[in-house]
PyMOL commands that place a pseudoatom at each C-alpha (Angstrom):
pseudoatom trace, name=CA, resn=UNK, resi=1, chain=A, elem=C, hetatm=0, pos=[-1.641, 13.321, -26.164]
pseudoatom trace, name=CA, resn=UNK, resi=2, chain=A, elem=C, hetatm=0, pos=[1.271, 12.379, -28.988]
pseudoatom trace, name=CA, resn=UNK, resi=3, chain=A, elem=C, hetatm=0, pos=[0.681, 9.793, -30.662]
pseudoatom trace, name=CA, resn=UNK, resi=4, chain=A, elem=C, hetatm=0, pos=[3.324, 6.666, -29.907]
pseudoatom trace, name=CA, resn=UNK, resi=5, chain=A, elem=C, hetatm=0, pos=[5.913, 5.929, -32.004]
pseudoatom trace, name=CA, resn=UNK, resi=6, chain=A, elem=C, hetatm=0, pos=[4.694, 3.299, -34.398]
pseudoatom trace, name=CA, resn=UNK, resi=7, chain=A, elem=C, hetatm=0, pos=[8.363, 1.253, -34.352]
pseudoatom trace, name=CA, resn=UNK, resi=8, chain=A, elem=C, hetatm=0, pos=[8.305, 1.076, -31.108]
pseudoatom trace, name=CA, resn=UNK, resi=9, chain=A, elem=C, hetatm=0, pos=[4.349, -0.352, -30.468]
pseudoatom trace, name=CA, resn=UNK, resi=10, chain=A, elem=C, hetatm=0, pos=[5.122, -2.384, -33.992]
pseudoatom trace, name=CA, resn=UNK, resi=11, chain=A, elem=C, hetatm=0, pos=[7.591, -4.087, -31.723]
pseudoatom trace, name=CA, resn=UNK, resi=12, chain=A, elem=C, hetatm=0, pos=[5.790, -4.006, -28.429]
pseudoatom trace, name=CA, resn=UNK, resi=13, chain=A, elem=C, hetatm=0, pos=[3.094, -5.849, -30.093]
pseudoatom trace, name=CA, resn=UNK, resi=14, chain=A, elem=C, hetatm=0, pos=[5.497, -8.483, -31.658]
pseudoatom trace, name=CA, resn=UNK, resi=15, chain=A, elem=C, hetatm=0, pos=[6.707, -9.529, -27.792]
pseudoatom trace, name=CA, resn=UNK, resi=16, chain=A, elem=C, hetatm=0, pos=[3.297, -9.289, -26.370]
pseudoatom trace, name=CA, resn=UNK, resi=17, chain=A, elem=C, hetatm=0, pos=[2.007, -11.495, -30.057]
pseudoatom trace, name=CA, resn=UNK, resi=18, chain=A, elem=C, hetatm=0, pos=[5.148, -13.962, -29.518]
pseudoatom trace, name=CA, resn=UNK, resi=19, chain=A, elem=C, hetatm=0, pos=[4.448, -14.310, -25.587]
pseudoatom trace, name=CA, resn=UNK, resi=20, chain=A, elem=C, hetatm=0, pos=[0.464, -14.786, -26.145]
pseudoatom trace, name=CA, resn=UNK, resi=21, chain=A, elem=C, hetatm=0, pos=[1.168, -17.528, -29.372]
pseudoatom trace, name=CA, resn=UNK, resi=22, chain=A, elem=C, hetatm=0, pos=[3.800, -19.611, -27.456]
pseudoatom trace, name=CA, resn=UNK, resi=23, chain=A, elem=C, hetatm=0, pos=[1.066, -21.189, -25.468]
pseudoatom trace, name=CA, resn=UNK, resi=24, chain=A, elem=C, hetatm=0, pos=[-1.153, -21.675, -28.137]
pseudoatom trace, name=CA, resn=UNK, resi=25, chain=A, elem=C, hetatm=0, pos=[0.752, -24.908, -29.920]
pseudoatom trace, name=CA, resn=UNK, resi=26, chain=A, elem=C, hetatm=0, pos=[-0.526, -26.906, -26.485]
pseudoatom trace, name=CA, resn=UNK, resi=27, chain=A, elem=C, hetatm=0, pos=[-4.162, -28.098, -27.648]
pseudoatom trace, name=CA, resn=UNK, resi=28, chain=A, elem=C, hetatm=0, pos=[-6.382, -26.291, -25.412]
pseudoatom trace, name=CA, resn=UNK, resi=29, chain=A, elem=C, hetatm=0, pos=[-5.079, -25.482, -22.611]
pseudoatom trace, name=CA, resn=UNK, resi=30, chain=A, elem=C, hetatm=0, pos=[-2.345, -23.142, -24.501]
pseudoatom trace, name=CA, resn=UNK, resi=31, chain=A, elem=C, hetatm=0, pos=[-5.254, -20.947, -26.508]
pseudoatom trace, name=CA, resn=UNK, resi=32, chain=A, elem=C, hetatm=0, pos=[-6.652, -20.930, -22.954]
pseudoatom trace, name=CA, resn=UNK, resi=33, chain=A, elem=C, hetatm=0, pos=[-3.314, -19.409, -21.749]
pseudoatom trace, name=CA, resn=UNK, resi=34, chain=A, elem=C, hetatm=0, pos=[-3.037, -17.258, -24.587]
pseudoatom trace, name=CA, resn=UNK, resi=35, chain=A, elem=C, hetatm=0, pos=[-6.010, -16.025, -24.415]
pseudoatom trace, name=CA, resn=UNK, resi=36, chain=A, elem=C, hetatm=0, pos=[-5.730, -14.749, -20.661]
pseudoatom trace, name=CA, resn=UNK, resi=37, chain=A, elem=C, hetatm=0, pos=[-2.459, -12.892, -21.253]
pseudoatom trace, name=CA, resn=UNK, resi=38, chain=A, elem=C, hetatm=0, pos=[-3.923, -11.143, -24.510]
pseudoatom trace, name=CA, resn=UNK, resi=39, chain=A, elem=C, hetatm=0, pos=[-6.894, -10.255, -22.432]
pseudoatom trace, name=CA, resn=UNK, resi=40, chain=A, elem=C, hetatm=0, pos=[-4.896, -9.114, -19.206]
pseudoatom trace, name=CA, resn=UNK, resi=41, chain=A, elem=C, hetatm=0, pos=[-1.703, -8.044, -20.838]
pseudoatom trace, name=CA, resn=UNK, resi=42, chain=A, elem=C, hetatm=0, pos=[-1.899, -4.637, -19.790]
pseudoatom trace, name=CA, resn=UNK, resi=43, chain=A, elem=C, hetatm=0, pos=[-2.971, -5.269, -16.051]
pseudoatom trace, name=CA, resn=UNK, resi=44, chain=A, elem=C, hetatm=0, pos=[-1.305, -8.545, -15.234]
pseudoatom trace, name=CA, resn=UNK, resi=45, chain=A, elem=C, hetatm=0, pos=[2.499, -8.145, -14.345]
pseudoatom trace, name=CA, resn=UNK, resi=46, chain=A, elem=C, hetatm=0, pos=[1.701, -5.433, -12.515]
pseudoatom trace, name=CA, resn=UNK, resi=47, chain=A, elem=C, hetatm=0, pos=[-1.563, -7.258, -10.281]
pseudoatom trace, name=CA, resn=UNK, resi=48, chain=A, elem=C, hetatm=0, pos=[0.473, -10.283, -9.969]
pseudoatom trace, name=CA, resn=UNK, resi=49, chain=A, elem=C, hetatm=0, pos=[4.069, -8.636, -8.827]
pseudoatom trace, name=CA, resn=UNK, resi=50, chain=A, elem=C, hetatm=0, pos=[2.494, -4.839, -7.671]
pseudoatom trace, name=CA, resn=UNK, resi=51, chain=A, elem=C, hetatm=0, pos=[6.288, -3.803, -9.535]
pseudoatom trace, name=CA, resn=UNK, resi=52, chain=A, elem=C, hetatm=0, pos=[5.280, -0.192, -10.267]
pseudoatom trace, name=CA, resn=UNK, resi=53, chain=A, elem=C, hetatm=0, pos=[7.883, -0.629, -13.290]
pseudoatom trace, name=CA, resn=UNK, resi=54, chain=A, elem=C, hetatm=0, pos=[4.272, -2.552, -14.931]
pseudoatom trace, name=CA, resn=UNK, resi=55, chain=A, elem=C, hetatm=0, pos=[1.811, -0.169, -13.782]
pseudoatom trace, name=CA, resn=UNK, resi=56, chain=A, elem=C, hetatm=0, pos=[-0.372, -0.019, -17.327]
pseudoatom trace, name=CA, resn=UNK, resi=57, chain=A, elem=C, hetatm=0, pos=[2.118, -2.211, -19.498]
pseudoatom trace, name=CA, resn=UNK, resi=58, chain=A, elem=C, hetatm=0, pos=[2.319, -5.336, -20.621]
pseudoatom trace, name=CA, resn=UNK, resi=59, chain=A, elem=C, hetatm=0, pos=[5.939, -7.084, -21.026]
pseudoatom trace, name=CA, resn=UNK, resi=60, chain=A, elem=C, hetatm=0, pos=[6.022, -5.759, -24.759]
pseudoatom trace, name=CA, resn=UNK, resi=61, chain=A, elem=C, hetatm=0, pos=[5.124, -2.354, -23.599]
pseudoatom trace, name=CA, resn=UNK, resi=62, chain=A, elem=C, hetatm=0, pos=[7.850, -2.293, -20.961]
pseudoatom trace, name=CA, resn=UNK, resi=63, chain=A, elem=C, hetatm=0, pos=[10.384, -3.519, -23.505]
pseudoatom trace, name=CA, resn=UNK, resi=64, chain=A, elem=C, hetatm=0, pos=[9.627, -0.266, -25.877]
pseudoatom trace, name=CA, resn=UNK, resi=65, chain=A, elem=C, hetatm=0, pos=[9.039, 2.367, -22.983]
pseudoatom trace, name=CA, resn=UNK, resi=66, chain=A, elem=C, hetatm=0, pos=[5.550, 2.899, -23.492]
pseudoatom trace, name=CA, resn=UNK, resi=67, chain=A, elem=C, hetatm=0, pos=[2.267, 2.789, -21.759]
pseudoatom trace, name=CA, resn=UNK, resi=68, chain=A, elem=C, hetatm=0, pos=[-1.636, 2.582, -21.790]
pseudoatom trace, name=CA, resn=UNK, resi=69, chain=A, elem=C, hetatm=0, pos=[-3.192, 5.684, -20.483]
pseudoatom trace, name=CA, resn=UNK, resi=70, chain=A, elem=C, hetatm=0, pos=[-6.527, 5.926, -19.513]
pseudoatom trace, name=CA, resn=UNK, resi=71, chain=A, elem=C, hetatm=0, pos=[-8.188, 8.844, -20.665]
pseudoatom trace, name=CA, resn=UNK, resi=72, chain=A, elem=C, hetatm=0, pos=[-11.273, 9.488, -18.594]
pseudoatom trace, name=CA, resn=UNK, resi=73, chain=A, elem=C, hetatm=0, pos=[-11.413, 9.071, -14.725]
pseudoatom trace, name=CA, resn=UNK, resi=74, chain=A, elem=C, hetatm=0, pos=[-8.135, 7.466, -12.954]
pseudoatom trace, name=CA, resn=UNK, resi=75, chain=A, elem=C, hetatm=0, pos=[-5.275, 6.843, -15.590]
pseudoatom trace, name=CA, resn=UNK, resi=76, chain=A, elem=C, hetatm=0, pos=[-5.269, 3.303, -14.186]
pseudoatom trace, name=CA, resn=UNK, resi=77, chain=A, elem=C, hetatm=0, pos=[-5.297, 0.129, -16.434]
pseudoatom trace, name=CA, resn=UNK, resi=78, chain=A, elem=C, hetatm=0, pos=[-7.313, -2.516, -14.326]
pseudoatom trace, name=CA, resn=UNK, resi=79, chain=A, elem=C, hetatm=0, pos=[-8.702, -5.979, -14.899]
pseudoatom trace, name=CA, resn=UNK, resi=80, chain=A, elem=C, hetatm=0, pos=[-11.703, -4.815, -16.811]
pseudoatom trace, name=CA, resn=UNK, resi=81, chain=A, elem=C, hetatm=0, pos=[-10.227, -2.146, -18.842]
pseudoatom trace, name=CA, resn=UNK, resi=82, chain=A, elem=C, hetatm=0, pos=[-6.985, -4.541, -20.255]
pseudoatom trace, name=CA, resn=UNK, resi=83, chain=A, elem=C, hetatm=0, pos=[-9.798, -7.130, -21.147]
pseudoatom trace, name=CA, resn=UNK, resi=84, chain=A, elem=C, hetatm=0, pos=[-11.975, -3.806, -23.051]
pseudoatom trace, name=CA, resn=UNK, resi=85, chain=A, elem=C, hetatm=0, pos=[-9.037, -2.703, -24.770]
pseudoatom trace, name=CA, resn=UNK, resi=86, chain=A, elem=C, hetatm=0, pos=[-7.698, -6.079, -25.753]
pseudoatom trace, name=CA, resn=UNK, resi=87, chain=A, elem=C, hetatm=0, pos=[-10.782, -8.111, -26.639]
pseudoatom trace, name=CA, resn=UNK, resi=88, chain=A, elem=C, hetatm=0, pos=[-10.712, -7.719, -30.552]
pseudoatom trace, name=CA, resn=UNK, resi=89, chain=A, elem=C, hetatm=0, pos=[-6.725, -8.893, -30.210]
pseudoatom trace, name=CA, resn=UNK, resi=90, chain=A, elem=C, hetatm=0, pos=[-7.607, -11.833, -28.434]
pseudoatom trace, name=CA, resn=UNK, resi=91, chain=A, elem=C, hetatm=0, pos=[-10.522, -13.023, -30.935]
pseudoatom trace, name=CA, resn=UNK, resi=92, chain=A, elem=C, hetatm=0, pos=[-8.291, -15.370, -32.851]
pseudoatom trace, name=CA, resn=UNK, resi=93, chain=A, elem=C, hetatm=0, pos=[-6.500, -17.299, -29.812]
pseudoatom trace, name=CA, resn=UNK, resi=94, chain=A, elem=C, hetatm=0, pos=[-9.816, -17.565, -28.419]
pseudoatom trace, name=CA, resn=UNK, resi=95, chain=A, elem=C, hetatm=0, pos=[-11.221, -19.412, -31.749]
pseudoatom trace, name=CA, resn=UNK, resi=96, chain=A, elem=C, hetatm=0, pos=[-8.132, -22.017, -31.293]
pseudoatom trace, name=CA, resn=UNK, resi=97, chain=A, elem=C, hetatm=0, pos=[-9.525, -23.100, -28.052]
pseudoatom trace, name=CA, resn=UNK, resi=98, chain=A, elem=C, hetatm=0, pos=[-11.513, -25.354, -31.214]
pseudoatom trace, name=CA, resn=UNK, resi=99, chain=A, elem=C, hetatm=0, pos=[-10.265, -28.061, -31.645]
pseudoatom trace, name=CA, resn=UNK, resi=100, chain=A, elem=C, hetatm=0, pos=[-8.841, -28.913, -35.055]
pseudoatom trace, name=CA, resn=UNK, resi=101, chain=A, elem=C, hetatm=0, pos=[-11.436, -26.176, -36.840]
pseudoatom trace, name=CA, resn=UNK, resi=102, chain=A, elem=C, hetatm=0, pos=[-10.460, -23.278, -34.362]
pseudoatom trace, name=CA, resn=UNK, resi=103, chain=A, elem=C, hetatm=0, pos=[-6.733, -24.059, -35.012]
pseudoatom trace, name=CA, resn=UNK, resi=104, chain=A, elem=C, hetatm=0, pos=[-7.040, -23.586, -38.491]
pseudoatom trace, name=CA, resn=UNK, resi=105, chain=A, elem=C, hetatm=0, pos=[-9.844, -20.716, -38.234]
pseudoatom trace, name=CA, resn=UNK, resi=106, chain=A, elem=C, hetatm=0, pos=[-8.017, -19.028, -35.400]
pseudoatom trace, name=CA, resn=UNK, resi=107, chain=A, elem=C, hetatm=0, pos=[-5.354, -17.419, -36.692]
pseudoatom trace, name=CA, resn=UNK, resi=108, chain=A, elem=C, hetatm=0, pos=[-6.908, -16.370, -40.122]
pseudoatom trace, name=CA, resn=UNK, resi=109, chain=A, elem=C, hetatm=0, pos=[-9.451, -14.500, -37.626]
pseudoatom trace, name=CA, resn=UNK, resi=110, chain=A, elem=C, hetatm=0, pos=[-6.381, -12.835, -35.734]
pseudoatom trace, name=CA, resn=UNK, resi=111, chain=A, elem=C, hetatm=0, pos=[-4.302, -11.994, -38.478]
pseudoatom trace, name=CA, resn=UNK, resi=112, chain=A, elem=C, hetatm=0, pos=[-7.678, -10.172, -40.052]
pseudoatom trace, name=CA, resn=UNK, resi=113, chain=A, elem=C, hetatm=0, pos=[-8.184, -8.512, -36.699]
pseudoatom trace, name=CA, resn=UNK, resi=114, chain=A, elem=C, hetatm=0, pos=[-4.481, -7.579, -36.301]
pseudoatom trace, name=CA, resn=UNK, resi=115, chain=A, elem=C, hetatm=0, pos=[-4.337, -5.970, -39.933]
pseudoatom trace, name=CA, resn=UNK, resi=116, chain=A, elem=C, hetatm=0, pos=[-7.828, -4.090, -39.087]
pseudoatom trace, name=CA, resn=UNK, resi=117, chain=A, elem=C, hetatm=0, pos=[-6.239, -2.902, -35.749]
pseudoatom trace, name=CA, resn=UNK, resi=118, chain=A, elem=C, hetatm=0, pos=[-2.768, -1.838, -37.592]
pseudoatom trace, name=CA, resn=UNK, resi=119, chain=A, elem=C, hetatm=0, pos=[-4.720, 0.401, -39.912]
pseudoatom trace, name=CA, resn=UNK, resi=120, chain=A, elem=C, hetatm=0, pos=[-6.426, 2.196, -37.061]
pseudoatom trace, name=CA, resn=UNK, resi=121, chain=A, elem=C, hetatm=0, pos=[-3.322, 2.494, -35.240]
pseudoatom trace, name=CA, resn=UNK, resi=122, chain=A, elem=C, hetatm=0, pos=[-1.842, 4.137, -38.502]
pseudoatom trace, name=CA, resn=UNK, resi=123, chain=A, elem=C, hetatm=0, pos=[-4.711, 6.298, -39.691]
pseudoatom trace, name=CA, resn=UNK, resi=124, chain=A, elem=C, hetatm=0, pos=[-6.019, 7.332, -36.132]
pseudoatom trace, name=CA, resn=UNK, resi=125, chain=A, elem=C, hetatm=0, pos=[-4.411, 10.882, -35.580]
pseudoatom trace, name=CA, resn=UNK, resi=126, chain=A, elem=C, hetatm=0, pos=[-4.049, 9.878, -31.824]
pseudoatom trace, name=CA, resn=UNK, resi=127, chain=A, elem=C, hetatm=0, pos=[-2.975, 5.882, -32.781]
pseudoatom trace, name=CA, resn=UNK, resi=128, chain=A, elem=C, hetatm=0, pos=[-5.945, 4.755, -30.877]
pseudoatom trace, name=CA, resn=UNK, resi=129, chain=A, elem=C, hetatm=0, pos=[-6.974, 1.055, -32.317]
pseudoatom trace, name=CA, resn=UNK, resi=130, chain=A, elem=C, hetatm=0, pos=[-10.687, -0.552, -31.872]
pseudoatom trace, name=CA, resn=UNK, resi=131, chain=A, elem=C, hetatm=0, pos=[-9.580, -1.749, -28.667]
pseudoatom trace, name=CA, resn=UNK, resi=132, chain=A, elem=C, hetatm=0, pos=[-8.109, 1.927, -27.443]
pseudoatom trace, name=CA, resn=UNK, resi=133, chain=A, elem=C, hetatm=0, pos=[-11.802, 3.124, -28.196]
pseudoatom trace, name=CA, resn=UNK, resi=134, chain=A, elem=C, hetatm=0, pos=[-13.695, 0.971, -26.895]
pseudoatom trace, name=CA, resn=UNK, resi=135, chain=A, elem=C, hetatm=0, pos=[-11.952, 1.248, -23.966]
pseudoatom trace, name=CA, resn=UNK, resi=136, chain=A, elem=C, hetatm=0, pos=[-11.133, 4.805, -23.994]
pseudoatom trace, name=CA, resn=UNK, resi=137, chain=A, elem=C, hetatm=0, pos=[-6.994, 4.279, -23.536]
pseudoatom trace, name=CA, resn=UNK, resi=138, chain=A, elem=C, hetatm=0, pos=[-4.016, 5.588, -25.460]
pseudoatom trace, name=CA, resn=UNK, resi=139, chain=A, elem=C, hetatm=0, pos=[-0.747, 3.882, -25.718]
pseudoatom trace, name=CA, resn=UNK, resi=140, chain=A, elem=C, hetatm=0, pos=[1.440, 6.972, -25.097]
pseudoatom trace, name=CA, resn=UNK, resi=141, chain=A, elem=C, hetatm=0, pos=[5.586, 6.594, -24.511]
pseudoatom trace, name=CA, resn=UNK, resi=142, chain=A, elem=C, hetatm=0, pos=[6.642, 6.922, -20.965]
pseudoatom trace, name=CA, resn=UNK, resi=143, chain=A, elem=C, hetatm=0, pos=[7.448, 9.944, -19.542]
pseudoatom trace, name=CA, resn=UNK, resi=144, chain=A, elem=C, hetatm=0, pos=[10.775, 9.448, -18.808]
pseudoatom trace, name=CA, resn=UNK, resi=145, chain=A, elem=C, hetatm=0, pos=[11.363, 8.632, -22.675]
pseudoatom trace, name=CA, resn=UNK, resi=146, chain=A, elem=C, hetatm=0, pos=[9.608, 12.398, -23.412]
pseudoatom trace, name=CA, resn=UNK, resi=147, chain=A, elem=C, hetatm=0, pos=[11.881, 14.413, -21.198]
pseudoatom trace, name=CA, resn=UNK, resi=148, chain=A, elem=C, hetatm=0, pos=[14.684, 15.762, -22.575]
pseudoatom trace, name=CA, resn=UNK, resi=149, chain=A, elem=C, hetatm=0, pos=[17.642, 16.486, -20.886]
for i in range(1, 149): cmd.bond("trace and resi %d" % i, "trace and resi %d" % (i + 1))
show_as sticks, trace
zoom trace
């Protein structure tokens, strides 16, 4: 499949980053909160509101008019493949469930992650990041956005 346009999952990422690091300035229970969403991102909306409009986005996604497409078996983002494809984005909001240490360590980790991720996205012919991989996705651009009319 084409490979996404990079402005548009630059920005996707940005909303989904901005929505998962809100929580995160409550000790805690916000890197708790963060965490979940970067784990789930891709499967939550939809599981919690069944709005097909989410089926295998996250908010950032749905912003940008892309997707996550699964690339073996049902092309169906579930609980366990958002938390595949998202665990090395999630590493550094996890850390800053740490007090004091983990706040300081956490996002140093992410922002290392994040750069390691942006180079895959960039030099991968199909865009596919650590997380796409591992989890066997693709983040492609809806099909509505490919059809010309």
């Amino acid at each position: 499949m084409p490979k996404a346009d990079l402005v548009k999952r630059f920005l996707a990422a940005l909303i989904d980053g901005l929505i998962m690091a809100i929580p995160s300035f409550i000790p805690i229970l916000g890197a708790i909160v963060g965490t979940a969403y970067a784990l789930t991102k891709d499967a939550v909306v939809f599981e919690v509101t069944k709005n097909e409009d989410f089926r295998n986005r996250s908010i950032g996604k749905k912003v940008m008019n892309l997707e996550v497409t699964v690339l073996e078996g049902e092309n169906y983002v579930d609980w366990a493949t958002s938390i595949k494809r998202n665990i090395p984005l999630s590493i550094g909001v996890l850390i800053m469930i740490i007090p004091i240490v983990g706040w300081v360590i956490g996002p140093i980790v992410g922002l290392i992650v994040g750069l390691i991720e942006c180079i895959f996205v960039l030099t991968d012919s199909e865009g596919k990041r650590m997380g796409d991989k591992f989890a066997n996705t693709q983040v492609i651009e809806t099909a509505s956005e490919l059809e010309t009319p």
